[in-house]
C-alpha positions as CSV (number, residue, x, y, z in Angstrom):
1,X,51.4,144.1,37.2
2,X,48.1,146.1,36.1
3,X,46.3,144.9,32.5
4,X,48.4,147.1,30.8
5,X,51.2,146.1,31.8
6,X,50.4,142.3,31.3
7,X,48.9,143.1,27.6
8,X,52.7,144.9,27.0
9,X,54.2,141.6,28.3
10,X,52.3,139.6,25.7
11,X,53.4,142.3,23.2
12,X,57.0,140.9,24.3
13,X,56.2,137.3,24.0
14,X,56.3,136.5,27.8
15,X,54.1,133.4,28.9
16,X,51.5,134.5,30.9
17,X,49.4,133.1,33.3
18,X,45.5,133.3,33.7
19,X,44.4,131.2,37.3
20,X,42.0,131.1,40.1
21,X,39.0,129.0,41.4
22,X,36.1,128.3,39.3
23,X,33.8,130.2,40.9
24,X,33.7,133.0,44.0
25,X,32.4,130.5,47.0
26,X,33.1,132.4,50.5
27,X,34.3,135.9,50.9
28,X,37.7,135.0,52.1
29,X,39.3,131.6,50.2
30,X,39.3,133.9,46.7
31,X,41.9,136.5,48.3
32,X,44.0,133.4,49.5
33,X,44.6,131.6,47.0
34,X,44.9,135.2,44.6
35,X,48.1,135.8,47.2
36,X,49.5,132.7,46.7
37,X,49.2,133.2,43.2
38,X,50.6,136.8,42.9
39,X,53.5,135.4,45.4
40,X,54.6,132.7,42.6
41,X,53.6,134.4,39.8
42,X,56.0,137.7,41.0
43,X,58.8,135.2,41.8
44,X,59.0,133.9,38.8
45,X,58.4,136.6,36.6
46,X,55.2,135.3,35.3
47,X,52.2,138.2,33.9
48,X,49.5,137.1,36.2
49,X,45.8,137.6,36.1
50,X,43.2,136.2,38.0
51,X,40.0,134.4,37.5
52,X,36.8,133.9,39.5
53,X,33.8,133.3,38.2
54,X,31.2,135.4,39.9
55,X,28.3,133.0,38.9
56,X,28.1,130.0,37.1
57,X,25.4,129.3,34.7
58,X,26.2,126.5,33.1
59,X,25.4,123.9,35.6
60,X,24.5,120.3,34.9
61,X,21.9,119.7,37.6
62,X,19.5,122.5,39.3
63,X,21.3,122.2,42.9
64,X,24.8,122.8,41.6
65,X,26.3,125.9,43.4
66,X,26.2,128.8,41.5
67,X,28.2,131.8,43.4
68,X,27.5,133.8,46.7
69,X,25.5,136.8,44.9
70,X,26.6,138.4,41.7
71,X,27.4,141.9,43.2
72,X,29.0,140.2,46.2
73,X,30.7,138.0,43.9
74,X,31.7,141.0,41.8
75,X,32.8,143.4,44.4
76,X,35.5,140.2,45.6
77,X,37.1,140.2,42.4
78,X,37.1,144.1,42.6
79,X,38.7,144.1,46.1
80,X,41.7,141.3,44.7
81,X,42.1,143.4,42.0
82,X,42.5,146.7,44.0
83,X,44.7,144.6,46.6
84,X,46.8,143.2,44.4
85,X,47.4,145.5,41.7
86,X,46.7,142.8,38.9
87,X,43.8,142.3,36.2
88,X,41.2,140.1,37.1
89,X,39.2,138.2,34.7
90,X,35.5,136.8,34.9
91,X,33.0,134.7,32.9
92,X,29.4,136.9,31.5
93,X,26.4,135.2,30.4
94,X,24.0,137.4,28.8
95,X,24.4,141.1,27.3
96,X,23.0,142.8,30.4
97,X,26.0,141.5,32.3
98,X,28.5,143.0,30.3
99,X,28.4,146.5,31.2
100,X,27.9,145.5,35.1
101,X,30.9,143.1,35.1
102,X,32.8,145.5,33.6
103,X,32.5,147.9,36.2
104,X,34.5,145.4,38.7
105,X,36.9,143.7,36.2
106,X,39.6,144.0,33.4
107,X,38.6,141.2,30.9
108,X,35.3,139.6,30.5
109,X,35.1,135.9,29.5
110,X,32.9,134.6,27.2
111,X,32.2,130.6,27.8
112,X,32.7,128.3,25.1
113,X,28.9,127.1,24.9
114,X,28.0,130.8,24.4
115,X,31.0,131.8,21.4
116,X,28.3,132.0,18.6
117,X,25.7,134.7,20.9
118,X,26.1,137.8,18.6
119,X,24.5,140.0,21.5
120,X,27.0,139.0,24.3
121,X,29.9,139.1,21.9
122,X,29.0,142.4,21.2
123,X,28.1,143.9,24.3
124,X,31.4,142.4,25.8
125,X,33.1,144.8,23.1
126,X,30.9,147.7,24.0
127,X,32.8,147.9,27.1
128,X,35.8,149.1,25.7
129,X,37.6,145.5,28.0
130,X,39.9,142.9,26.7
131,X,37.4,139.8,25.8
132,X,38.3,136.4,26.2
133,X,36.6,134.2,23.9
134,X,36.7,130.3,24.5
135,X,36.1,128.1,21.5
136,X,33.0,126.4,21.4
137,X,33.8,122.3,21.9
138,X,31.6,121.9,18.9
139,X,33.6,124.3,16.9
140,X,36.6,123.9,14.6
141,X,39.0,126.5,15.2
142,X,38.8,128.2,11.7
143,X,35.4,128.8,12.7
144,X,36.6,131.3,15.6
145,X,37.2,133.9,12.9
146,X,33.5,135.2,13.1
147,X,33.6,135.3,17.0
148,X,36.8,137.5,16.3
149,X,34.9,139.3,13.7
150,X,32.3,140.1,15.7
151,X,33.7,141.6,18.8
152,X,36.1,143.8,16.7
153,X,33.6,144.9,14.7
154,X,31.9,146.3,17.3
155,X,34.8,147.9,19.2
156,X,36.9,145.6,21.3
157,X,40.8,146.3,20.2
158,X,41.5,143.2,22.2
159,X,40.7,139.3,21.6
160,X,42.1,136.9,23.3
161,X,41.0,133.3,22.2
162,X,41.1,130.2,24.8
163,X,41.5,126.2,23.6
164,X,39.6,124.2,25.8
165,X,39.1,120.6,23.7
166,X,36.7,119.5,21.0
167,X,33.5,117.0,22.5
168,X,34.6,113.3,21.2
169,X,32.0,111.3,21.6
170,X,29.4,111.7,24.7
171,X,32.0,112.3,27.8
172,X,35.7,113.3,26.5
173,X,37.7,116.1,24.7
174,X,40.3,116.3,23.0
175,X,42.8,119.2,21.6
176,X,44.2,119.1,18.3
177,X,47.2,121.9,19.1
178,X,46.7,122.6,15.5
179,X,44.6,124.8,16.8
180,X,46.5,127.2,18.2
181,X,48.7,128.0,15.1
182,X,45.4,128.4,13.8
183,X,44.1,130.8,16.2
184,X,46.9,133.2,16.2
185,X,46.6,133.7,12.4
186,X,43.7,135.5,13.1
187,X,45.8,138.0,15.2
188,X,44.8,137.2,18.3
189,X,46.5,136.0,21.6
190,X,45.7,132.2,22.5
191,X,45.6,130.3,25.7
192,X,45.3,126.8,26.2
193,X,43.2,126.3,29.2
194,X,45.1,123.0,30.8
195,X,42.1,122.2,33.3
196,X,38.8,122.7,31.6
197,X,40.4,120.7,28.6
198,X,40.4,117.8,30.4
199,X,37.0,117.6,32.0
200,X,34.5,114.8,31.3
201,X,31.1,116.5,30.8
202,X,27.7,114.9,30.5
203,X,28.1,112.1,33.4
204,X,25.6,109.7,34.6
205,X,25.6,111.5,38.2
206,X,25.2,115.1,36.9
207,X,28.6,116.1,38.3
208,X,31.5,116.6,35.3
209,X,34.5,114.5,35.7
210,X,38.0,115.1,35.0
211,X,41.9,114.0,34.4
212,X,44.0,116.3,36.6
213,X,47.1,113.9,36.5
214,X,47.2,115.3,32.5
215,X,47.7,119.0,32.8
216,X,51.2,119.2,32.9
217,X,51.2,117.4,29.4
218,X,48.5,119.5,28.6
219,X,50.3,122.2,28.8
220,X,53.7,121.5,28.1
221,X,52.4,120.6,24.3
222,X,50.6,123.9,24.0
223,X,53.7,125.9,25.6
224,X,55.8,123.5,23.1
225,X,54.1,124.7,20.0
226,X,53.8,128.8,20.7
227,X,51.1,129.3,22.9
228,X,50.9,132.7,24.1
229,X,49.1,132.0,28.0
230,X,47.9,129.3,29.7
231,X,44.7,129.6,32.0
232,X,44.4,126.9,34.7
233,X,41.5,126.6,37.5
234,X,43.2,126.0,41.2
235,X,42.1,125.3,44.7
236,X,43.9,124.7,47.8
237,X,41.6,121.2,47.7
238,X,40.2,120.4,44.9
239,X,38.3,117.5,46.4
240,X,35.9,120.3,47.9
241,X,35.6,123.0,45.3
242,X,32.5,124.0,44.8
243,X,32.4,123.8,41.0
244,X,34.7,121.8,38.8
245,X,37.2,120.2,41.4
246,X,37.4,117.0,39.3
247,X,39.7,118.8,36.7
248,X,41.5,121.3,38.5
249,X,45.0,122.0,39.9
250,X,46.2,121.6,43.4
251,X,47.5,125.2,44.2
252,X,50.1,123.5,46.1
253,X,51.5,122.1,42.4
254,X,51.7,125.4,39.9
255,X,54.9,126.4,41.3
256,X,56.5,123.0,40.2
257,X,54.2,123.4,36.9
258,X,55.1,127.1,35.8
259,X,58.9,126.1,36.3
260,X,58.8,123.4,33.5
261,X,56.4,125.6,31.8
262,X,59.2,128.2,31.3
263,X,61.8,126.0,30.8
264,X,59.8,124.8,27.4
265,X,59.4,128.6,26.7
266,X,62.4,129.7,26.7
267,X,63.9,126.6,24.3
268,X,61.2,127.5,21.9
269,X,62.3,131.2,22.3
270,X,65.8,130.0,21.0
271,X,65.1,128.4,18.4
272,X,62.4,131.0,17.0
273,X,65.5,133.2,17.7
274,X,67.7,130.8,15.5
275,X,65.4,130.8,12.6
276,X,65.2,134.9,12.3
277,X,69.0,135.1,11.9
């Protein structure tokens, strides 16, 4: 399914799925785990897009990883994209990166430490691509409406907004899924990001932690009360990603995951469907 199919499935109200690794780390583990993604995702009916970050900026210590190139990087999530036939998705960090990321993908993120950077919210829009805003974790959710503002203002017909926790304290989130009722009154699809919700930033060792063993109830609340997509980071071994292992998904366990998932969904369905009679 291409990007406009998937925005047509949202249209319809169909959970849909945004996944990958955190960042592009080796030419060829990004195009396997996209194919076991697509493989689920097409069985179970699921709108699919894929994430890869081609760089990560936000780092915690100077010898973090931080991608293979960023035109490398890039021209990886181009080549999933092409072989696949489905949108693929990827974090920018400054204005000048907008209009080369575009080039390669279908929806350019913006991270939730950068949500309040006028120029990158508006060069994003510039390109004419879907932009994925994630709230800030120092931001209350009413306060999204001037990221919105923003990026429509200058041209982008498409928002989606992403809720990935609120900082309590030093080294926890939380997520008040008041949020997301929240966020859709301002017209925009919402995900709940079931992975980066849980991390725990700001560590002693310079290496952000995580709960894994809560995503499904992660995302079984946000399913539970409307949420439009769900964006999860995955590797085949999380013990050995690269970036952000501590919080993500096993690939081996969306399958199980998405089945519940839908399950939820299509009660909720029902009893939306109830209450328009």
């Amino acid at each position: 399914m291409d990007m406009e199919g998937v925005l047509k499935a949202i249209e319809r109200k169909e959970l849909f799925l945004i996944a990958g690794p955190c960042v592009i780390e080796d030419t060829q583990s990004p195009i396997s785990i996209a194919s076991k993604l697509v493989d689920i995702t097409s069985e179970l009916g699921i709108p699919f897009v894929f994430k890869a970050s081609y760089r990560k900026a936000n780092r915690s210590r100077l010898d973090s990883f931080t991608g293979i190139g960023d035109v490398e990087g890039l021209r990886i999530l181009k080549a999933i994209r092409d072989k696949f036939h489905i949108p693929v998705l990827t974090d920018i960090h400054s204005a000048e990166e907008a209009a080369m990321a575009a080039d390669y993908v279908d929806v350019l993120q913006i991270p939730a430490f950068m949500c309040r950077q006028t120029d990158l919210l508006v060069a994003a829009a510039k390109t004419g691509k879907v932009v994925n805003i994630k709230k800030g974790q120092f931001l209350s959710p009413q306060s999204m409406q001037f990221a919105v503002d923003k990026v429509e203002q200058s041209g982008s017909s498409v928002v989606w907004l992403t809720e990935r926790g609120t900082m309590f304290g030093y080294r926890d989130l939380i997520v008040d899924y008041r949020s997301i009722p929240t966020l859709k009154e301002m017209g925009c699809t919402v995900v709940m990001d079931g992975t980066h919700a849980l991390q725990k930033p700001n560590s002693k060792a310079g290496v952000t932690g995580g709960q894994p063993e809560m995503i499904e109830t992660i995302c079984r609340a946000a399913v539970a009360v409307g949420v439009d997509g769900l964006f999860l980071e995955t590797h085949p071994n999380p013990a050995v990603a690269k970036s952000d292992g501590a919080n993500m998904i096993p690939l081996q366990e969306i399958r199980a995951l998405l089945l519940k998932l839908i399950k939820i969904r299509d009660v909720i369905k029902e009893i939306e469907e109830q209450k328009s009679i």
